[in-house]
N, CA, C and O of each residue as an XYZ file, in Angstrom:
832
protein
N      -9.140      7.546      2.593
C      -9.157      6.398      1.701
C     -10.570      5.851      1.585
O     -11.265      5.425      2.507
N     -10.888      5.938      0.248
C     -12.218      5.082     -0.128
C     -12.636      3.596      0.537
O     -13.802      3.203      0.599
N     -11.487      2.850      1.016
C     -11.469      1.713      0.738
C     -11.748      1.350      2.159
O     -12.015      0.226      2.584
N     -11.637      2.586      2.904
C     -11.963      2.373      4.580
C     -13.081      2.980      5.110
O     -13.389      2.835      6.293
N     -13.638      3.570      4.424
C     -14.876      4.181      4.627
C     -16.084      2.866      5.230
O     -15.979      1.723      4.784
N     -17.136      3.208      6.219
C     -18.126      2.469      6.510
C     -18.598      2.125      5.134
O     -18.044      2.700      4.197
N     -19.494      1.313      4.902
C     -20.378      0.572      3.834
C     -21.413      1.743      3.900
O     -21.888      1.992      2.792
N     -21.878      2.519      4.915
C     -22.636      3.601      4.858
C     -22.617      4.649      4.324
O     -23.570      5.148      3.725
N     -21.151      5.297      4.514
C     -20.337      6.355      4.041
C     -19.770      6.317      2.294
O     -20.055      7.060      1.356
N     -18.987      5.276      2.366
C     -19.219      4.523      1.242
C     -20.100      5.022     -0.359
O     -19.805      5.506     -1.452
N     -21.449      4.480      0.458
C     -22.302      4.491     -0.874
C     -23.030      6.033     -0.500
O     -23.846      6.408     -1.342
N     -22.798      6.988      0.730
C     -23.147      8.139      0.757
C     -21.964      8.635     -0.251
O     -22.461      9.351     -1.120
N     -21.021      8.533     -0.358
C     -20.405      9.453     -1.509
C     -20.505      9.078     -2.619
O     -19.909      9.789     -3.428
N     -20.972      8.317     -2.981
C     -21.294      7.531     -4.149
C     -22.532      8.160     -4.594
O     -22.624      8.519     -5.768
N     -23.570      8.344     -3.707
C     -24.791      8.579     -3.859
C     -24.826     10.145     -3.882
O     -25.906     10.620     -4.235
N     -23.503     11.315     -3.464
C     -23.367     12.341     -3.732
C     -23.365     13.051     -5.555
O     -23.474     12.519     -6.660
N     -23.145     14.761     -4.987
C     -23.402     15.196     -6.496
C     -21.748     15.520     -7.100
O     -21.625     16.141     -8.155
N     -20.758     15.132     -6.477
C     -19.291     14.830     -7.189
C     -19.656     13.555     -8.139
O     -20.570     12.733     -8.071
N     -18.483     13.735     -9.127
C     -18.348     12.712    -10.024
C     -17.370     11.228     -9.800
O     -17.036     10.237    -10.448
N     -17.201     11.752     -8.594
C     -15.768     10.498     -8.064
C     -16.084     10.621     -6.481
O     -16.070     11.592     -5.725
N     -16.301      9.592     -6.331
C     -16.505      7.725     -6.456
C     -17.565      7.576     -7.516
O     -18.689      8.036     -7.317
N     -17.192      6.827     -8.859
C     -18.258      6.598     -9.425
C     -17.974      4.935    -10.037
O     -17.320      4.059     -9.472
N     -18.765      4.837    -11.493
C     -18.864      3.793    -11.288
C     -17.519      2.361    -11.997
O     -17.490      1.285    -12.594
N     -16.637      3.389    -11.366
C     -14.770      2.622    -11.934
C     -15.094      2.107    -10.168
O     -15.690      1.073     -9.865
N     -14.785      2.661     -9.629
C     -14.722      2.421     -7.879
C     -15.845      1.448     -7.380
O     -15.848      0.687     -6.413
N     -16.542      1.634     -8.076
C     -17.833      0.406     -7.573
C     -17.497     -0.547     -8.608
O     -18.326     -1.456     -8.548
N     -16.661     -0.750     -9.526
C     -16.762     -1.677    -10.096
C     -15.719     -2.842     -9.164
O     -15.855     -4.000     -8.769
N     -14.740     -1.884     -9.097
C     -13.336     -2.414     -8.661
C     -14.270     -3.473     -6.753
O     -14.113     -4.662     -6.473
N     -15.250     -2.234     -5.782
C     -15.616     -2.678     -5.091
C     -16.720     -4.440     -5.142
O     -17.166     -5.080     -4.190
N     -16.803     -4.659     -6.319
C     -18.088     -5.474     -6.667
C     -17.327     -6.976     -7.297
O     -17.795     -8.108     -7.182
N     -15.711     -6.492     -8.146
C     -14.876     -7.206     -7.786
C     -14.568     -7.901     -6.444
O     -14.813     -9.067     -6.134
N     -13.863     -6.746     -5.575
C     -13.567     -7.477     -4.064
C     -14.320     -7.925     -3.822
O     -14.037     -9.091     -3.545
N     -15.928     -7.587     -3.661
C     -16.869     -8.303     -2.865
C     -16.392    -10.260     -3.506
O     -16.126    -11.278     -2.867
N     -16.492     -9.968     -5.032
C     -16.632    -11.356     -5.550
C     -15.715    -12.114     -4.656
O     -16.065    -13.178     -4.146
N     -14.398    -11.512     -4.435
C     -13.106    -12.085     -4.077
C     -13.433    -12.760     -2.633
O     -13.338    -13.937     -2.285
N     -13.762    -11.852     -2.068
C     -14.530    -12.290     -0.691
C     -15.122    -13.624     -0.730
O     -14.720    -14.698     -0.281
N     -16.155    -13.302     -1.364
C     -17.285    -14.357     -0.918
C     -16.529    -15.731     -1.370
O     -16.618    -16.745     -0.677
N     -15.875    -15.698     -2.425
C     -15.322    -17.359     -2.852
C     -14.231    -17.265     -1.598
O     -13.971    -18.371     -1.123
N     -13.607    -16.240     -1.032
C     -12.608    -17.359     -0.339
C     -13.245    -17.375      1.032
O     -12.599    -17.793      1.993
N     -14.414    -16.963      1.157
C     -15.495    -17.817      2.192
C     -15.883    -18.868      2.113
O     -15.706    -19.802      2.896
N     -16.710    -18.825      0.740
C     -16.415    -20.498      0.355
C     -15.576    -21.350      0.613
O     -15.820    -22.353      1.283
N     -14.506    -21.078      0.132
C     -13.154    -22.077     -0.100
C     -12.840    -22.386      1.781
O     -12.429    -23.434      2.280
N     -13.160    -21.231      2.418
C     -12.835    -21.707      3.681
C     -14.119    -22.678      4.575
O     -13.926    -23.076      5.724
N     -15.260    -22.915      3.890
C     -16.345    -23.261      4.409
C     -16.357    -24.786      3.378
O     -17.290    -25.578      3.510
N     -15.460    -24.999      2.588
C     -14.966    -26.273      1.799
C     -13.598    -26.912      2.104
O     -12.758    -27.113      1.227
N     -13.426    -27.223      3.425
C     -12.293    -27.756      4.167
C     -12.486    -29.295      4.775
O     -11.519    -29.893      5.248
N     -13.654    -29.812      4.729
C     -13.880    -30.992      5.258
C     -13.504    -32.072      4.274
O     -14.105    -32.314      3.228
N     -12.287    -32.778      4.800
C     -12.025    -33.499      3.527
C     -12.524    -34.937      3.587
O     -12.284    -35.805      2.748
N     -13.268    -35.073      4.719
C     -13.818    -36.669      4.339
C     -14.966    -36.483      3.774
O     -15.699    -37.428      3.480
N     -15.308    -35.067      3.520
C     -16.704    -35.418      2.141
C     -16.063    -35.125      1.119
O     -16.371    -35.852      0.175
N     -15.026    -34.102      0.806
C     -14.842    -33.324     -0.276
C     -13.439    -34.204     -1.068
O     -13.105    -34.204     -2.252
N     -12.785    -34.957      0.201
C     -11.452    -35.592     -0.437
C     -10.432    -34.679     -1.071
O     -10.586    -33.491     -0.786
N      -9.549    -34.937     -1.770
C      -8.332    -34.184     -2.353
C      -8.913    -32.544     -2.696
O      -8.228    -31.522     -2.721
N      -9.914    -32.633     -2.865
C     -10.184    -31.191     -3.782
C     -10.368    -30.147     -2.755
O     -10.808    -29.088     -3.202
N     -10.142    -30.188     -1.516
C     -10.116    -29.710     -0.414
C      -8.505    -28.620     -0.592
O      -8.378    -27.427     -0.320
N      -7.197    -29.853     -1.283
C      -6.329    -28.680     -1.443
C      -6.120    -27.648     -2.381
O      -5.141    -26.914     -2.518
N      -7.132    -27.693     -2.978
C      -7.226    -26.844     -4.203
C      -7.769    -25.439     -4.001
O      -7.747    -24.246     -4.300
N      -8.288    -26.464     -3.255
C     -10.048    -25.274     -2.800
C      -8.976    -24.080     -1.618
O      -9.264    -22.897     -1.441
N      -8.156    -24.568     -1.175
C      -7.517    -23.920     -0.222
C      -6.399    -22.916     -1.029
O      -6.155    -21.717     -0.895
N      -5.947    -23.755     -1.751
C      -5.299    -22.639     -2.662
C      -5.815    -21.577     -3.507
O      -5.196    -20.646     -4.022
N      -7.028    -21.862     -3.565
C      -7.597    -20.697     -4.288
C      -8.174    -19.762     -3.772
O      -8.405    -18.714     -4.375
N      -8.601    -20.057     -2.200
C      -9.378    -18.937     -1.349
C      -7.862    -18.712     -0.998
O      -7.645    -19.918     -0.878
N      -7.195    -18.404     -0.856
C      -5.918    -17.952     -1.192
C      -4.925    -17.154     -1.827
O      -3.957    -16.551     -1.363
N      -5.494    -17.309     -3.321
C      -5.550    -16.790     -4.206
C      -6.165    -15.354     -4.589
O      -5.610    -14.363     -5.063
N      -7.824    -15.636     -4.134
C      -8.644    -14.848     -3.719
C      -8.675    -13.555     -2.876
O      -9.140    -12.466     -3.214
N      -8.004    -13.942     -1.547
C      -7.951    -12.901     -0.676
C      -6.504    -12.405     -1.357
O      -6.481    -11.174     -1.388
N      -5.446    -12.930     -1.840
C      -4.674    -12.006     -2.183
C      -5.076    -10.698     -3.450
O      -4.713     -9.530     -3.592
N      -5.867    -11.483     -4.100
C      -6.865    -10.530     -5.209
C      -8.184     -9.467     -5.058
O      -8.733     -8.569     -5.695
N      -8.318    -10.258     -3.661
C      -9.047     -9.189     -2.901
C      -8.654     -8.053     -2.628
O      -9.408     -7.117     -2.893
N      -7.142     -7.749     -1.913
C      -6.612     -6.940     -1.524
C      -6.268     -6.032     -2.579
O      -6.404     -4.848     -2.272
N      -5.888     -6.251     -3.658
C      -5.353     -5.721     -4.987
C      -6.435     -4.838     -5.685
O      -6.208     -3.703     -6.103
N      -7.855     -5.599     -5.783
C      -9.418     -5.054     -6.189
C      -9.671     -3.534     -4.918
O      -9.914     -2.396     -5.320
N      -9.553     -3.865     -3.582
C      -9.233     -3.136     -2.539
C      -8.891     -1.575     -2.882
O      -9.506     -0.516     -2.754
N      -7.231     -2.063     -3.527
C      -6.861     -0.552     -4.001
C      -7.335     -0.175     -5.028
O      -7.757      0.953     -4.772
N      -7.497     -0.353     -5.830
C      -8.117     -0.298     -7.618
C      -9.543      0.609     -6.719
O      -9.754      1.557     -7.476
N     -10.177      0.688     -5.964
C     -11.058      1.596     -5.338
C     -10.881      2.758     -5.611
O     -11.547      3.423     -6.405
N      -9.236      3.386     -4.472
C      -9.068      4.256     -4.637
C      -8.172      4.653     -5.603
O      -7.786      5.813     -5.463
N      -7.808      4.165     -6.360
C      -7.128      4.131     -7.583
C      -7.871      4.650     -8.798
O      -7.294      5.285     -9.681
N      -8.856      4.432     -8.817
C      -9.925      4.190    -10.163
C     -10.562      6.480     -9.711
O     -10.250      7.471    -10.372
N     -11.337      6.420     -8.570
C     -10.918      7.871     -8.060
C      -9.657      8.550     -8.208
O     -10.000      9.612     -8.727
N      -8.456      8.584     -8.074
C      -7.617      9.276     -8.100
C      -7.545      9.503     -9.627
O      -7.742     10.653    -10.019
N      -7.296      8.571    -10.499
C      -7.279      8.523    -11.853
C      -8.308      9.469    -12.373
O      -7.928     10.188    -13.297
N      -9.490      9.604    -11.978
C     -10.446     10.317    -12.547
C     -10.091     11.784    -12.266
O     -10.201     12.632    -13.152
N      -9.633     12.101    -10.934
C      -9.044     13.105    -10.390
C      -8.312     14.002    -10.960
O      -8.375     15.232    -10.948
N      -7.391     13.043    -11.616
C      -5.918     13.291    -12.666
C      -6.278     13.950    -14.081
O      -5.678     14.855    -14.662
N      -7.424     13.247    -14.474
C      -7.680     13.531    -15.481
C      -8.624     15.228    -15.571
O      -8.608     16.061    -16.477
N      -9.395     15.242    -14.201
C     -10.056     16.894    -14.673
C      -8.836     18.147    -13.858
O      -8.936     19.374    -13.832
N      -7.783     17.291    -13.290
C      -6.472     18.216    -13.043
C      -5.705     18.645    -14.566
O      -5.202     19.691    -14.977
N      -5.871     17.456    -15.079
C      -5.596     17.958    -16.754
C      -5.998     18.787    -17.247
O      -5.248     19.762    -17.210
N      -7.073     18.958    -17.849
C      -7.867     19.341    -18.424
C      -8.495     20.773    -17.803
O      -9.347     21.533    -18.263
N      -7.601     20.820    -16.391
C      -7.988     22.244    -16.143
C      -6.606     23.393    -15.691
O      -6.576     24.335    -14.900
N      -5.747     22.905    -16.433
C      -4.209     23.516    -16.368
C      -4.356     24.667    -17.476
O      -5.241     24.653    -18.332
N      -3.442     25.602    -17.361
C      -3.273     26.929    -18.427
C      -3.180     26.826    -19.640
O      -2.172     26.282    -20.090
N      -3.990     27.215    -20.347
C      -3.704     27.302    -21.763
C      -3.936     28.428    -22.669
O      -4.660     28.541    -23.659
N      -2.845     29.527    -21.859
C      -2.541     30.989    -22.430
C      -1.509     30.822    -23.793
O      -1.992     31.054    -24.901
N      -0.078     30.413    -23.670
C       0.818     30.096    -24.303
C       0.616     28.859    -25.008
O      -0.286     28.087    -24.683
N       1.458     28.615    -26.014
C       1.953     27.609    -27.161
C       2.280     26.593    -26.104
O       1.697     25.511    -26.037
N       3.133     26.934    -25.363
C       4.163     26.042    -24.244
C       3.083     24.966    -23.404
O       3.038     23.758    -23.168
N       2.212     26.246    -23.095
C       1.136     25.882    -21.707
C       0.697     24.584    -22.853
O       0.925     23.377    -22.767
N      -0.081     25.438    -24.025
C      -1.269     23.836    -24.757
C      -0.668     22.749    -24.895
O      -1.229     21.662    -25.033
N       1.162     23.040    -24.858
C       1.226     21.541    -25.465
C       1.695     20.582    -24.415
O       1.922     19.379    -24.544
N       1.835     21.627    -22.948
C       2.209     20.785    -21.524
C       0.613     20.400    -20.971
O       0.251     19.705    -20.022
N      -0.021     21.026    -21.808
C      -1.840     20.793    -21.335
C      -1.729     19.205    -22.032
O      -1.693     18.202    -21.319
N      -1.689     19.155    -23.363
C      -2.278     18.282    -23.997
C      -1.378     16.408    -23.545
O      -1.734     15.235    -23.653
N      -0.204     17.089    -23.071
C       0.667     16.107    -22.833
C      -0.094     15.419    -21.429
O      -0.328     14.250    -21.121
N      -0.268     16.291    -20.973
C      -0.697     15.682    -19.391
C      -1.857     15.199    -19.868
O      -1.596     14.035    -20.171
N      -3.421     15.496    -20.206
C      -4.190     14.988    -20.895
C      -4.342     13.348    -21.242
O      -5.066     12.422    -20.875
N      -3.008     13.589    -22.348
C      -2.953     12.050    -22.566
C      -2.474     11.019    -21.457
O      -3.057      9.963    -21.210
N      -1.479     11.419    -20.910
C      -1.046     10.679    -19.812
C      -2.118     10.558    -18.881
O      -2.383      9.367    -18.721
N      -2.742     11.210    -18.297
C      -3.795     10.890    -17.395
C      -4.940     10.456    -18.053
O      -5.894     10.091    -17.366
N      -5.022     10.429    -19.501
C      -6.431      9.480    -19.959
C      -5.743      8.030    -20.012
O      -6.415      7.218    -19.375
N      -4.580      7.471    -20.600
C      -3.957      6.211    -20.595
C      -4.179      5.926    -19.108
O      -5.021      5.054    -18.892
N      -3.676      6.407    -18.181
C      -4.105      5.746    -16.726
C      -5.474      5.786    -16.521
O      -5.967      4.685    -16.277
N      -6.052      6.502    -16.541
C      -7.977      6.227    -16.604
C      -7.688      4.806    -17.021
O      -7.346      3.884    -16.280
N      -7.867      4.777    -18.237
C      -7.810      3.676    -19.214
C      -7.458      2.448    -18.418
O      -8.208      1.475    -18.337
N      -6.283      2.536    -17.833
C      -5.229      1.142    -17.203
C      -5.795      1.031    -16.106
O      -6.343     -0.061    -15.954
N      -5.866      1.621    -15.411
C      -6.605      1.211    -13.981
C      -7.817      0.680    -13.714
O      -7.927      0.120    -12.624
N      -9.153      0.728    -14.736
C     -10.033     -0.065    -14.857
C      -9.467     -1.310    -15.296
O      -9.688     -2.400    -14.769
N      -8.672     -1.080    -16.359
C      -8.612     -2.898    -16.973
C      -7.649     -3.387    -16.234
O      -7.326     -4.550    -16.472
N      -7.146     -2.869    -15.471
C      -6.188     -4.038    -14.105
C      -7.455     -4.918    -12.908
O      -7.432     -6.043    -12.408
N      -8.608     -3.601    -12.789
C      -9.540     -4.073    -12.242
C     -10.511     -5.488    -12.900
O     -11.104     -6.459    -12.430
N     -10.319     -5.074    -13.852
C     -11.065     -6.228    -15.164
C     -10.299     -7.642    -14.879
O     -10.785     -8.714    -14.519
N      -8.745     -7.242    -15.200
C      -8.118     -8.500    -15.034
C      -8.424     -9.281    -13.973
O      -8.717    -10.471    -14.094
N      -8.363     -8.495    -12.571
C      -8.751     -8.927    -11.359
C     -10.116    -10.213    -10.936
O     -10.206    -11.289    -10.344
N     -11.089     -9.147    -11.765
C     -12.423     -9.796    -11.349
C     -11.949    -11.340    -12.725
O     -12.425    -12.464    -12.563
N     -11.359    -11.133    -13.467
C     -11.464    -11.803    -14.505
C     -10.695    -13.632    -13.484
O     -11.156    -14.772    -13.431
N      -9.780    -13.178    -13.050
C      -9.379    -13.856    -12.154
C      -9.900    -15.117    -11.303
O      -9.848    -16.344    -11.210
N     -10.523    -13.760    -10.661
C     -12.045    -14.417     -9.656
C     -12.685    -15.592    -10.557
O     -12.349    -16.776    -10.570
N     -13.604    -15.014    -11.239
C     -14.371    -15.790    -12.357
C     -13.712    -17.312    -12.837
O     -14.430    -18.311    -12.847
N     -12.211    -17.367    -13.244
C     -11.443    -18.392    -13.678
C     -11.809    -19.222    -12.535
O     -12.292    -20.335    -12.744
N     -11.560    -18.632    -10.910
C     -11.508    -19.513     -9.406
C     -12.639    -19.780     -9.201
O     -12.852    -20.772     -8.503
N     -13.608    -19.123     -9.644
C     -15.108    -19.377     -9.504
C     -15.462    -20.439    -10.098
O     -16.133    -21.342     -9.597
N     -14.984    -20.390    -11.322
C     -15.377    -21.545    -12.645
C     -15.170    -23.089    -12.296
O     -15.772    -24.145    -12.490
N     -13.442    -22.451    -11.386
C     -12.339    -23.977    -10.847
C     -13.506    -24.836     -9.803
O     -13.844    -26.020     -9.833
N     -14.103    -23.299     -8.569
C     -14.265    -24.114     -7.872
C     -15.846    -24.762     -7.671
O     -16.190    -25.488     -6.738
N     -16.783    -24.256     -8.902
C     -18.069    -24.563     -8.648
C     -18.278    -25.505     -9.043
O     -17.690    -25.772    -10.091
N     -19.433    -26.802     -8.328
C     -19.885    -27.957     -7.689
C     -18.886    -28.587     -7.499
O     -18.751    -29.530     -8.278
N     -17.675    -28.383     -6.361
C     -16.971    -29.032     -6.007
C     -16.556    -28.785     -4.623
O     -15.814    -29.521     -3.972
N     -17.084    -27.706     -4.231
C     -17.365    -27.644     -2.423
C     -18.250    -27.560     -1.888
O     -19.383    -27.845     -2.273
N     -17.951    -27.189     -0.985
C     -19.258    -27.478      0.403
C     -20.902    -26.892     -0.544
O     -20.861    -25.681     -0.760
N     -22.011    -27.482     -0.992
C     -23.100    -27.406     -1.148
C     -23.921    -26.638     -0.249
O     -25.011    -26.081     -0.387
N     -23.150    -26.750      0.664
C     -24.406    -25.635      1.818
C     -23.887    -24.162      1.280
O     -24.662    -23.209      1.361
N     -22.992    -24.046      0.907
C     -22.279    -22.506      0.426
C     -22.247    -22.089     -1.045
O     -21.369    -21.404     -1.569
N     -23.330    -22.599     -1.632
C     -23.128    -22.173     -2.895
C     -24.113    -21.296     -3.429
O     -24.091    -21.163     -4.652
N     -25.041    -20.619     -2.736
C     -25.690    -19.850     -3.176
C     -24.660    -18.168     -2.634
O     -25.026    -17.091     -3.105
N     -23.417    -18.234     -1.633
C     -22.613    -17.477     -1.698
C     -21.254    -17.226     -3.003
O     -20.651    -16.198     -3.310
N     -21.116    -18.981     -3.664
C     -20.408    -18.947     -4.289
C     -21.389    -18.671     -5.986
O     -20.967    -18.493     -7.129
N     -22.166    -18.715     -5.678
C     -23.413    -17.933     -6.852
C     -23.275    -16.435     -6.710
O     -23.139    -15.862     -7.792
N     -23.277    -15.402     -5.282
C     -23.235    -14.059     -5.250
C     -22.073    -13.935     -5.505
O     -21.751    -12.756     -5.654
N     -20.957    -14.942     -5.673
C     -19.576    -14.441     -6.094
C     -19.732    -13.903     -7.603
O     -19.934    -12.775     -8.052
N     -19.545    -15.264     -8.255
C     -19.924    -15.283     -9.620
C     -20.538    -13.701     -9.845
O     -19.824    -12.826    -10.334
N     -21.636    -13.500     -9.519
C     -22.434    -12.776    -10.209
C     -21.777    -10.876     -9.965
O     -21.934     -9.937    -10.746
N     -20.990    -10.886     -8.486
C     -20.039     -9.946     -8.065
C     -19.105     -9.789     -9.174
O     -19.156     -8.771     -9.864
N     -18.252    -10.716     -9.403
C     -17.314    -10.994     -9.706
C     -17.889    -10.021    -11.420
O     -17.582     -8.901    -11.828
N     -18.433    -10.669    -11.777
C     -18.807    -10.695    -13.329
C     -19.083     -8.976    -13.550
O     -18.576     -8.366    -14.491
N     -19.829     -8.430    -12.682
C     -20.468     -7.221    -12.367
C     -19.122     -6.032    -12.454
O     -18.960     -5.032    -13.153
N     -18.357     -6.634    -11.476
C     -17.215     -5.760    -11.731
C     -16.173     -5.690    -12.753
O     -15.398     -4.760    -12.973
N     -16.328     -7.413    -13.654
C     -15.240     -6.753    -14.418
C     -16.105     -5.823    -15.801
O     -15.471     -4.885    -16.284
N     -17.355     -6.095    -16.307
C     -18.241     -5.698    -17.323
C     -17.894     -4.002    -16.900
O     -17.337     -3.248    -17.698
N     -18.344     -3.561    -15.466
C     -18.150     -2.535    -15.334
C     -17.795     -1.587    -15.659
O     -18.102     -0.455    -16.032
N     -16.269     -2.929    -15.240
C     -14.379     -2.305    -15.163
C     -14.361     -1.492    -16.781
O     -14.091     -0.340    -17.120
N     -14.912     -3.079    -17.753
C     -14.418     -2.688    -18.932
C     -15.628     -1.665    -19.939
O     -15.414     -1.480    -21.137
N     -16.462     -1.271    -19.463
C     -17.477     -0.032    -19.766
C     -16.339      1.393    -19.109
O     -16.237      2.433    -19.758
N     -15.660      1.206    -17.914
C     -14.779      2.372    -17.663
C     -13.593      2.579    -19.008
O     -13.571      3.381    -19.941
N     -12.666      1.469    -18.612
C     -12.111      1.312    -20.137
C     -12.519      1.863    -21.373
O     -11.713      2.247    -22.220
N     -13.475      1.903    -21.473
C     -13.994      2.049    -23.184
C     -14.273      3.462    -22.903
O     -13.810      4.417    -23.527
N     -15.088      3.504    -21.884
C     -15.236      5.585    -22.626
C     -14.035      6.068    -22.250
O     -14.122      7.249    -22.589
N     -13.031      5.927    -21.796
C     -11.763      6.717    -21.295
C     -11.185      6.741    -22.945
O     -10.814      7.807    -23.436
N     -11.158      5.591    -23.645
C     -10.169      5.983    -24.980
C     -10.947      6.484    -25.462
O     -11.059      5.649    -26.360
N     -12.231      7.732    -25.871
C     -12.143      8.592    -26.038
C     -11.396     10.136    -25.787
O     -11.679     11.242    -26.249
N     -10.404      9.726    -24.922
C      -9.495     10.833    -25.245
C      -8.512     10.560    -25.453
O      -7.689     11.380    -25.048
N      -8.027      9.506    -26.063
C      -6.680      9.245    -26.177
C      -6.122      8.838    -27.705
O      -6.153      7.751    -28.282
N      -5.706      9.876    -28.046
C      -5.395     10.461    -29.381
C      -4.231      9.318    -30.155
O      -4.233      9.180    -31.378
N      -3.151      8.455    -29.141
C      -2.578      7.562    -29.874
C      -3.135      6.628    -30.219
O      -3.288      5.836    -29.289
N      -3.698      6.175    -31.514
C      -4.272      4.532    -31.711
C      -3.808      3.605    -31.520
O      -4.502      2.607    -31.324
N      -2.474      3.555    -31.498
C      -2.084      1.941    -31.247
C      -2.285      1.927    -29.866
O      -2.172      0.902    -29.194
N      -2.614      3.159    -29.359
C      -2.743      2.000    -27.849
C      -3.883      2.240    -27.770
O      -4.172      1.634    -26.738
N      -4.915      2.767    -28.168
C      -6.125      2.509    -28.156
C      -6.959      1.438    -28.369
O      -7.875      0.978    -27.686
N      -6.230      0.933    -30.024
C      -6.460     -0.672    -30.492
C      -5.616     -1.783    -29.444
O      -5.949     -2.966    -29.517
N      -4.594     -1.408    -28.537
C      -4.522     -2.219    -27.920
C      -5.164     -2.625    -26.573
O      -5.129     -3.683    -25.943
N      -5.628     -1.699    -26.391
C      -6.544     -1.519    -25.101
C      -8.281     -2.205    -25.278
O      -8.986     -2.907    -24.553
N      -8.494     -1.452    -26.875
C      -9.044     -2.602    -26.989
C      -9.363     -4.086    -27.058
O     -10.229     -4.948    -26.906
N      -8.447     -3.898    -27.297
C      -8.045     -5.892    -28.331
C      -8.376     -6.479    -26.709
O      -9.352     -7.142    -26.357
N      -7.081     -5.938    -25.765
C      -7.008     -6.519    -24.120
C      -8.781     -6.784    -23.743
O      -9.296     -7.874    -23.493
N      -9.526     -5.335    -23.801
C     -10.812     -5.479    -23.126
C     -11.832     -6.648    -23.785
O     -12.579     -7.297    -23.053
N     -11.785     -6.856    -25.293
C     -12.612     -7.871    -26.336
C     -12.034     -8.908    -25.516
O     -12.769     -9.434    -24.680
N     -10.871     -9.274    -25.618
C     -10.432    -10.712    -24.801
C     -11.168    -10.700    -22.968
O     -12.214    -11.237    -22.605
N     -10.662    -10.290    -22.533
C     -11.332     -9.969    -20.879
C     -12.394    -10.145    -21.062
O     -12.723    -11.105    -20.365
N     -13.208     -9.785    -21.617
C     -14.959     -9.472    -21.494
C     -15.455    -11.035    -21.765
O     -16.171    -11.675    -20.995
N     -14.820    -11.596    -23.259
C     -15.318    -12.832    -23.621
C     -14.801    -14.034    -22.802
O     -15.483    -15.058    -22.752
N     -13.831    -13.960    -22.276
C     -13.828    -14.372    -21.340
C     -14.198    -14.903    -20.001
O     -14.422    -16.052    -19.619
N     -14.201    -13.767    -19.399
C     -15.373    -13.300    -18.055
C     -16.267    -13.833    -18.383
O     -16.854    -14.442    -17.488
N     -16.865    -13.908    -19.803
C     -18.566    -14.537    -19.667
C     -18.473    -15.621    -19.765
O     -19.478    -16.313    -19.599
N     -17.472    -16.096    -20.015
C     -16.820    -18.012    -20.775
C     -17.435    -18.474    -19.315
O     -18.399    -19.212    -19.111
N     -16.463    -17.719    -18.233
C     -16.410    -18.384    -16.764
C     -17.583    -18.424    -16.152
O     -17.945    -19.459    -15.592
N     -18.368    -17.280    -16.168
C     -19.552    -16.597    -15.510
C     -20.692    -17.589    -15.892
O     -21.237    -18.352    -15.094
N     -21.084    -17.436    -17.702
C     -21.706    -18.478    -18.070
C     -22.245    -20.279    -16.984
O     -23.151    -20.693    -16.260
N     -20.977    -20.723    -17.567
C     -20.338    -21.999    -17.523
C     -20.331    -22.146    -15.686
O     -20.995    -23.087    -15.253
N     -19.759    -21.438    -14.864
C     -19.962    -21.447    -13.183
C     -21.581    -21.461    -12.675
O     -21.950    -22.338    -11.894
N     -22.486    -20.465    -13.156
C     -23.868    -20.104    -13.403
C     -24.701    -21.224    -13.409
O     -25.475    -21.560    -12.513
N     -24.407    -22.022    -14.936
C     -25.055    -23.065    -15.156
C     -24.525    -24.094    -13.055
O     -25.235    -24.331    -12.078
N     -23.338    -24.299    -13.278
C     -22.949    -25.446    -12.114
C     -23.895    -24.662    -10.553
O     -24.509    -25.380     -9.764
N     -23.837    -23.629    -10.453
C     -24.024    -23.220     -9.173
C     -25.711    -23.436     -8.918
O     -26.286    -23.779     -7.885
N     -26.237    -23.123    -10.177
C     -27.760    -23.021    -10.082
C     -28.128    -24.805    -10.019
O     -29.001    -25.520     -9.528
N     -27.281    -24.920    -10.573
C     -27.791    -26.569    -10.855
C     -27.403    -26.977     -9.253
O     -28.128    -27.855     -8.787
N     -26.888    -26.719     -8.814
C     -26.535    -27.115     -7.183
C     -27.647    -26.591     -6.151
O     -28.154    -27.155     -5.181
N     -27.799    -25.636     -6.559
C     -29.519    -25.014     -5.764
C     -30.324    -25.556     -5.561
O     -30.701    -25.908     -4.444
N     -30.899    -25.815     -6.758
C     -32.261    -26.575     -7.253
C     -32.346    -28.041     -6.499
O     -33.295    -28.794     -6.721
């Protein structure tokens, strides 16, 4: 499993001449990181005689977080296997009529999952970003240049996510789900930056 590998090992297969771990799996990883670091935050924003009520919020969302962490986690090795699937396709028999059209079938099916498994990752980080947005200049000030490496994690992985997304529907011959896959990623993306933006401005302004 990708997802247990040292941080060393890790980016040694990454940094190998295979095509998987690439950059669906680092996106999904750059997600979790985001997920991480805010519900460090959120746990380093517990003092409620400075912070008052917003202390339970803050708790629910590093909360939130690590459960989205875990989810970004698999999308690791998920985002690899998918890629996997797809040159298992594409390298099946195609002697017979029968074979091309059990070739072409699998094909599509394993490019639609390419496809889905980045933008679950997208949704994910997209997530983050919303909790990021919730929780910046409203906790602990000593922790916000971590809740700044969130943000910027966070954002990293879903742009990524949705650059994986987009070249995958090049093979996927049905349009309506192509246009819908699109439509999903245009929303996600503008989004993500709504939060990213808008958190950015609050976090830097907390620095300074």
């Amino acid at each position: 499993m990708l997802k247990e590998l040292t941080v060393e090992n890790f980016v040694r297969e990454v940094a190998s001449s295979t095509p998987a771990p690439g950059g669906g799996s680092v996106a999904a990883l750059a997600g979790a990181q985001g997920a991480g670091l805010l519900s460090m935050y959120c746990h380093l924003s517990q003092n409620r005689d400075k912070l008052g009520d917003v202390v339970d919020r803050l708790q629910e969302a590093g909360e939130e977080a690590r459960f989205i962490k875990l989810k970004l986690l698999e999308a690791i090795d998920e985002d690899t296997l998918a890629f996997n699937q797809v040159m298992e396709a594409y390298r099946l028999p195609k002697m017979t009529e029968a074979d091309k059209a059990a070739r072409k079938v699998a094909i599509q099916q394993a490019a639609i999952n390419a496809a889905e498994v980045p933008l679950k990752t997208a949704r994910g980080a997209l997530k983050i970003l919303a909790l990021i947005s919730e929780a910046a200049g409203r906790g602990n000030p000593a922790a916000v240049t971590d809740l700044g490496v969130a943000n910027l994690q966070a954002y990293a992985g879903l742009v990524g996510a949705c650059y994986n997304v987009l070249i995958n529907l090049s093979m996927i011959t049905n349009e309506a789900k192509v246009a819908e896959l699109q439509k999903e990623i245009g929303l996600v993306r503008a989004e993500g930056e709504k939060y990213f933006v808008e958190s950015k401005a609050l976090i830097e302004e907390g620095i300074k």
